[in-house]
DOKOL-632536 format. One record per residue: x negated, y negated, z of N, C-alpha, C, O in turn; residue number from 1. Coordinates in steps of 0.2 Angstrom, whole numbers, plus 5000, padded with zeros to 4 digits. Layout:
BEGIN
+------+------+------+-------+-------+-------+------+------+------+------+------+------+-----+
| n.px | n.py | n.pz | ca.px | ca.py | ca.pz | c.px | c.py | c.pz | o.px | o.py | o.pz | num |
+------+------+------+-------+-------+-------+------+------+------+------+------+------+-----+
|    X |    Y |    Z |     X |     Y |     Z |    X |    Y |    Z |    X |    Y |    Z | NUM |
...
+------+------+------+-------+-------+-------+------+------+------+------+------+------+-----+
***
This chain:
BEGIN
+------+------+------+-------+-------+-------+------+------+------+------+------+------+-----+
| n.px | n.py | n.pz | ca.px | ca.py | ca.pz | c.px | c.py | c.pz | o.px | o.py | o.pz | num |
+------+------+------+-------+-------+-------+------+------+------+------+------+------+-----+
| 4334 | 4610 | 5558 |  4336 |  4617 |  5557 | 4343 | 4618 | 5554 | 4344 | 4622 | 5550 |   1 |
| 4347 | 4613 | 5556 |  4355 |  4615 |  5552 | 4354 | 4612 | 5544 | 4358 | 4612 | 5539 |   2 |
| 4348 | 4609 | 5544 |  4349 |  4605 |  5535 | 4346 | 4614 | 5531 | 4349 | 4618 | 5527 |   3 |
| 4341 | 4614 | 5535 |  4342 |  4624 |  5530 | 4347 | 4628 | 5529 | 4347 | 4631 | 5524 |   4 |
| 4353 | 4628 | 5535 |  4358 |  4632 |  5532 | 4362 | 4630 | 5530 | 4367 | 4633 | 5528 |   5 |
| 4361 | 4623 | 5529 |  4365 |  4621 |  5524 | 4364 | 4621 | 5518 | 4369 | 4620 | 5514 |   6 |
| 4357 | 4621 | 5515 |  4354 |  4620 |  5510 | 4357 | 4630 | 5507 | 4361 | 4633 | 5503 |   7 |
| 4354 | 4631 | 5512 |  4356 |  4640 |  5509 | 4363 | 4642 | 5507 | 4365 | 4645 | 5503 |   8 |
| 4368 | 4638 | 5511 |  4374 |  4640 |  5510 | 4378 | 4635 | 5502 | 4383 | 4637 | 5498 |   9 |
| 4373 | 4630 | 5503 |  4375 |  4625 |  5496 | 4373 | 4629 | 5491 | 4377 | 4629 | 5485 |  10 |
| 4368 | 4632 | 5492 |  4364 |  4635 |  5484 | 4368 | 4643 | 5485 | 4368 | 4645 | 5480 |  11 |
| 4370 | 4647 | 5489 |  4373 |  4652 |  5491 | 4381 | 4651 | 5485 | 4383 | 4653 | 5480 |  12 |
| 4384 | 4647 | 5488 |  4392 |  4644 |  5483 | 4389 | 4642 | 5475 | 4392 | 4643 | 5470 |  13 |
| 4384 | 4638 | 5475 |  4384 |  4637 |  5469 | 4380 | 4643 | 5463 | 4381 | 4643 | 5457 |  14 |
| 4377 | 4648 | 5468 |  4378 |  4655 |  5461 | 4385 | 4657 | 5462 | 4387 | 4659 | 5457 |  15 |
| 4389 | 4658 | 5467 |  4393 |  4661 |  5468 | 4398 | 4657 | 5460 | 4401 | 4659 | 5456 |  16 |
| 4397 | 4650 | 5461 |  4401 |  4646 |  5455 | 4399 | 4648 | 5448 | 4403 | 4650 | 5444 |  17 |
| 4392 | 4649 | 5447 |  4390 |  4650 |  5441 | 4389 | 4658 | 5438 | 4387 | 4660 | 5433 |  18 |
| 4392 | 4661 | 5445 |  4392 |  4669 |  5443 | 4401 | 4667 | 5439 | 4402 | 4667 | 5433 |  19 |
| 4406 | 4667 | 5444 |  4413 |  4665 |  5443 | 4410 | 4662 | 5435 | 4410 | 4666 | 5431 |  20 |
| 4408 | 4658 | 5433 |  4408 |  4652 |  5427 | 4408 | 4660 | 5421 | 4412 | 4662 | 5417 |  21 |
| 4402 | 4664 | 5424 |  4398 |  4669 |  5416 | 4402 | 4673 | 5416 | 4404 | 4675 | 5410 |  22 |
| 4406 | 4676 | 5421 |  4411 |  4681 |  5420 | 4417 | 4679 | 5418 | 4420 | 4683 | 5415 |  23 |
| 4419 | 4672 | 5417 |  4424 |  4671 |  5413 | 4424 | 4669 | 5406 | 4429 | 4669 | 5402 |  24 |
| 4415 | 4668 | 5404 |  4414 |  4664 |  5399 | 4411 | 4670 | 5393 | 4409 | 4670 | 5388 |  25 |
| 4411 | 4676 | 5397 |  4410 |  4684 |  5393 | 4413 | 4690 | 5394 | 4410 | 4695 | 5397 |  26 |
| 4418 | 4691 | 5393 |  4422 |  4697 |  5393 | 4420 | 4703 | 5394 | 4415 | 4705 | 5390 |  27 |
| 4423 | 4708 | 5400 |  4421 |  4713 |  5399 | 4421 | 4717 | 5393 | 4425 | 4719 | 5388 |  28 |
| 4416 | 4719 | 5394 |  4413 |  4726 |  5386 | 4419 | 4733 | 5386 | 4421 | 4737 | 5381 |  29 |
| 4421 | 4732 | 5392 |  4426 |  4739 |  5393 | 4420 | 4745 | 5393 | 4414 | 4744 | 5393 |  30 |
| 4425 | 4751 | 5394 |  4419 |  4758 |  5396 | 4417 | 4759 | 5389 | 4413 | 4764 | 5390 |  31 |
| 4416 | 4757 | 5384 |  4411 |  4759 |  5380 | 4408 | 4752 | 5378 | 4410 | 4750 | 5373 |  32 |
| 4403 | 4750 | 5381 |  4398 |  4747 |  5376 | 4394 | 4746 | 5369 | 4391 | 4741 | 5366 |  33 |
| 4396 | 4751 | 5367 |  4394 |  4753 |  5360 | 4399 | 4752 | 5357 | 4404 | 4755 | 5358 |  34 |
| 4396 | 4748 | 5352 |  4402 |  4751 |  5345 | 4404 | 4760 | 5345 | 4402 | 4765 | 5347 |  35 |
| 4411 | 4758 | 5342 |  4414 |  4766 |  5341 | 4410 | 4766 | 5334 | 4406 | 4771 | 5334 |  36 |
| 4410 | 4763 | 5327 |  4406 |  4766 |  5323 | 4399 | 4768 | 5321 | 4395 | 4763 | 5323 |  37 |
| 4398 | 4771 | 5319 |  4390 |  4770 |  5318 | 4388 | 4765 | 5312 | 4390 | 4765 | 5307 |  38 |
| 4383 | 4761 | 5314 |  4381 |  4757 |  5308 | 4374 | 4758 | 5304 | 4372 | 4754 | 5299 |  39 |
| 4371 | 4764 | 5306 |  4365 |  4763 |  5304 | 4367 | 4766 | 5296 | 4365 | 4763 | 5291 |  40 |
| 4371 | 4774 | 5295 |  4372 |  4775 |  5288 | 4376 | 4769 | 5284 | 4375 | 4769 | 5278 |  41 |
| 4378 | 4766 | 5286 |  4382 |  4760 |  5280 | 4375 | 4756 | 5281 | 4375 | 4755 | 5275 |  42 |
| 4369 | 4753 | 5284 |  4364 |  4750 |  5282 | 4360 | 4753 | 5277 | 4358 | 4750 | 5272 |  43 |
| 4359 | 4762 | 5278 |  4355 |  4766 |  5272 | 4358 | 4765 | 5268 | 4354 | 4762 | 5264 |  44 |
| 4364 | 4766 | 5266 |  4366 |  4766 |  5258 | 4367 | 4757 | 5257 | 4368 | 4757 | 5251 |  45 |
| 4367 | 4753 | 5259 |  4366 |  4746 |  5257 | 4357 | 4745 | 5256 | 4357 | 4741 | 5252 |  46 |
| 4353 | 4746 | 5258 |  4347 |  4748 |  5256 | 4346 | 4752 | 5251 | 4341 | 4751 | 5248 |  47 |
| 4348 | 4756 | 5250 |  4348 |  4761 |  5245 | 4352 | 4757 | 5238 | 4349 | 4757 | 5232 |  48 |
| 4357 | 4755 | 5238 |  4359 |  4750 |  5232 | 4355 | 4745 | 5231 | 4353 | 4744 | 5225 |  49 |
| 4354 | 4742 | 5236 |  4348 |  4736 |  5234 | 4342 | 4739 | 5231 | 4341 | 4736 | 5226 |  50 |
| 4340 | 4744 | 5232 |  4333 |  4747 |  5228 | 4336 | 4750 | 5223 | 4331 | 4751 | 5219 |  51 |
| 4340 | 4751 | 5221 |  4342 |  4753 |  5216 | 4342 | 4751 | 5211 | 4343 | 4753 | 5205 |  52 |
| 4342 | 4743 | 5212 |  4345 |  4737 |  5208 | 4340 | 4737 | 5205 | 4341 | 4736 | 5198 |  53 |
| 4332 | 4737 | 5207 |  4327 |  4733 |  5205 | 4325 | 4728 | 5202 | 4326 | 4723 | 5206 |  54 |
| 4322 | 4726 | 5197 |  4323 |  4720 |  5193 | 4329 | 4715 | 5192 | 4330 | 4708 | 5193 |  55 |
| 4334 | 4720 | 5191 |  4341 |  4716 |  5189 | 4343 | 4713 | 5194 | 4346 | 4708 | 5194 |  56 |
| 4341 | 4717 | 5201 |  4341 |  4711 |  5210 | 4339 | 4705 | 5211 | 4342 | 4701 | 5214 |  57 |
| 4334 | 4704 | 5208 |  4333 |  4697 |  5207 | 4336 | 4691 | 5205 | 4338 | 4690 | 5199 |  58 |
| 4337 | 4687 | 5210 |  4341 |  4681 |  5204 | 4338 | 4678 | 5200 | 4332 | 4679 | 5200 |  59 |
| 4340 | 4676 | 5195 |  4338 |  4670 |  5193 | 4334 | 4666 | 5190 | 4331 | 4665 | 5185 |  60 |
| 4333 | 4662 | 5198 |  4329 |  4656 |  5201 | 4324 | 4658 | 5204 | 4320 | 4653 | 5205 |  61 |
| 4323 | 4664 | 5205 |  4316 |  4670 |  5208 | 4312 | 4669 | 5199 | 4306 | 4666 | 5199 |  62 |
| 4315 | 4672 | 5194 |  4312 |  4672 |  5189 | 4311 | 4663 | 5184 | 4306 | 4662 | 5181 |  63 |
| 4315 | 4660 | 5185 |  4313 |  4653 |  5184 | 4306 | 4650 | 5189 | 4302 | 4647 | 5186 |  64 |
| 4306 | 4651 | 5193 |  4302 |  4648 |  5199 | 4293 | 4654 | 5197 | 4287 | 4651 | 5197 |  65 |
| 4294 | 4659 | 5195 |  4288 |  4662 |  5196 | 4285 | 4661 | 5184 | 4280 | 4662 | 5181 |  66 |
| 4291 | 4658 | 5184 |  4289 |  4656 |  5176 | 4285 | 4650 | 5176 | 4281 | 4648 | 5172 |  67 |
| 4288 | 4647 | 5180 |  4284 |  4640 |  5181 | 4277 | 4641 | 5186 | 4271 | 4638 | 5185 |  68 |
| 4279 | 4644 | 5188 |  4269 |  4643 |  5192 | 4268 | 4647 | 5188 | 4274 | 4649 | 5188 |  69 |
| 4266 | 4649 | 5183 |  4262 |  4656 |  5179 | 4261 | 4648 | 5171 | 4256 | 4647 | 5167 |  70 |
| 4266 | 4647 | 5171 |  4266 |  4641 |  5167 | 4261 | 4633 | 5169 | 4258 | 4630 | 5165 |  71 |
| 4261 | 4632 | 5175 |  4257 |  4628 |  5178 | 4249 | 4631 | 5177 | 4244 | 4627 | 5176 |  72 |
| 4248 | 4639 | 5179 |  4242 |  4641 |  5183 | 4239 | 4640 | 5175 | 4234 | 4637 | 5174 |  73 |
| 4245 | 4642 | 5170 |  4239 |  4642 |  5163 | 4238 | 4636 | 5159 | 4235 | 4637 | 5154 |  74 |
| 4242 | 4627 | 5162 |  4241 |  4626 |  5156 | 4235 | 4619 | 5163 | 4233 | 4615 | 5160 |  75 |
| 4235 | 4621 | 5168 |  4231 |  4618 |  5173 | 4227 | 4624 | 5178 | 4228 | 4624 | 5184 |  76 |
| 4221 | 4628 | 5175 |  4220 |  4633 |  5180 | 4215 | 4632 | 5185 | 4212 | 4636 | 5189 |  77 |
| 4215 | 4624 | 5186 |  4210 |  4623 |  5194 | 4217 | 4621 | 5199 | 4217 | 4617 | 5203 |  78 |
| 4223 | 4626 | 5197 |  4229 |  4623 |  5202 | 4227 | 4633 | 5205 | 4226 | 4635 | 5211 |  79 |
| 4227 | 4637 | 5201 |  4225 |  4644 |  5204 | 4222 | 4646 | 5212 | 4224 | 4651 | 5215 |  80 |
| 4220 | 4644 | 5213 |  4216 |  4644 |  5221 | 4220 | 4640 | 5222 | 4224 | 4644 | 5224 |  81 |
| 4224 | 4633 | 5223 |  4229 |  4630 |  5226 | 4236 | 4635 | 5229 | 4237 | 4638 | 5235 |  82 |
| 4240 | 4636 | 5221 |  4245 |  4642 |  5221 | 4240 | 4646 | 5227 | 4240 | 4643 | 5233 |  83 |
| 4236 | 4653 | 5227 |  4236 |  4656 |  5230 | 4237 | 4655 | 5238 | 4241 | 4658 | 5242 |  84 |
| 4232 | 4648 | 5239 |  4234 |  4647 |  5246 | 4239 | 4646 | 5249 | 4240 | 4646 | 5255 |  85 |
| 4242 | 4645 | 5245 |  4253 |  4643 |  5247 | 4256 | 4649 | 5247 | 4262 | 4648 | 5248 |  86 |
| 4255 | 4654 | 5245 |  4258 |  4659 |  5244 | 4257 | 4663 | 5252 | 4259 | 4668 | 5253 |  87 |
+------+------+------+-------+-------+-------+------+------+------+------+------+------+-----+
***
């Protein structure tokens, strides 16, 4: 009977150790939680610029990359069903 209360009291200190561990390994938030700014209006208008860009948003390597499969599909078109299933 006394190895159970000791077992309870062993595992009883050690959340108490692991509780002690997370509160000092995560700072309180303070009374507000939340961000003081809002972020969702600075997300709209950076989505908003991005769509704006259209075409010219694209890198590069986007247009390099989609020059070459289209260049592949036509100068080997039994690779077409291939490409598509990789996509």
């Amino acid at each position: 009977m006394r190895s159970r209360d000791q077992e309870s009291e062993n595992r009883g200190q050690a959340e108490h150790q692991t509780e002690i561990l997370l509160r000092a390994a995560f700072p309180p938030l303070g009374k507000e939680p939340e961000s003081p700014r809002d972020l969702w209006p600075a997300m709209l208008r950076r989505m908003d610029e991005q769509a704006s860009r259209g075409a010219a948003g694209i890198p590069w390597f986007d247009w390099a990359l989609g020059g070459a499969l289209l260049a592949v599909a036509a100068m080997a078109p039994r690779t077409i069903p291939v490409i598509l299933y990789y996509l």
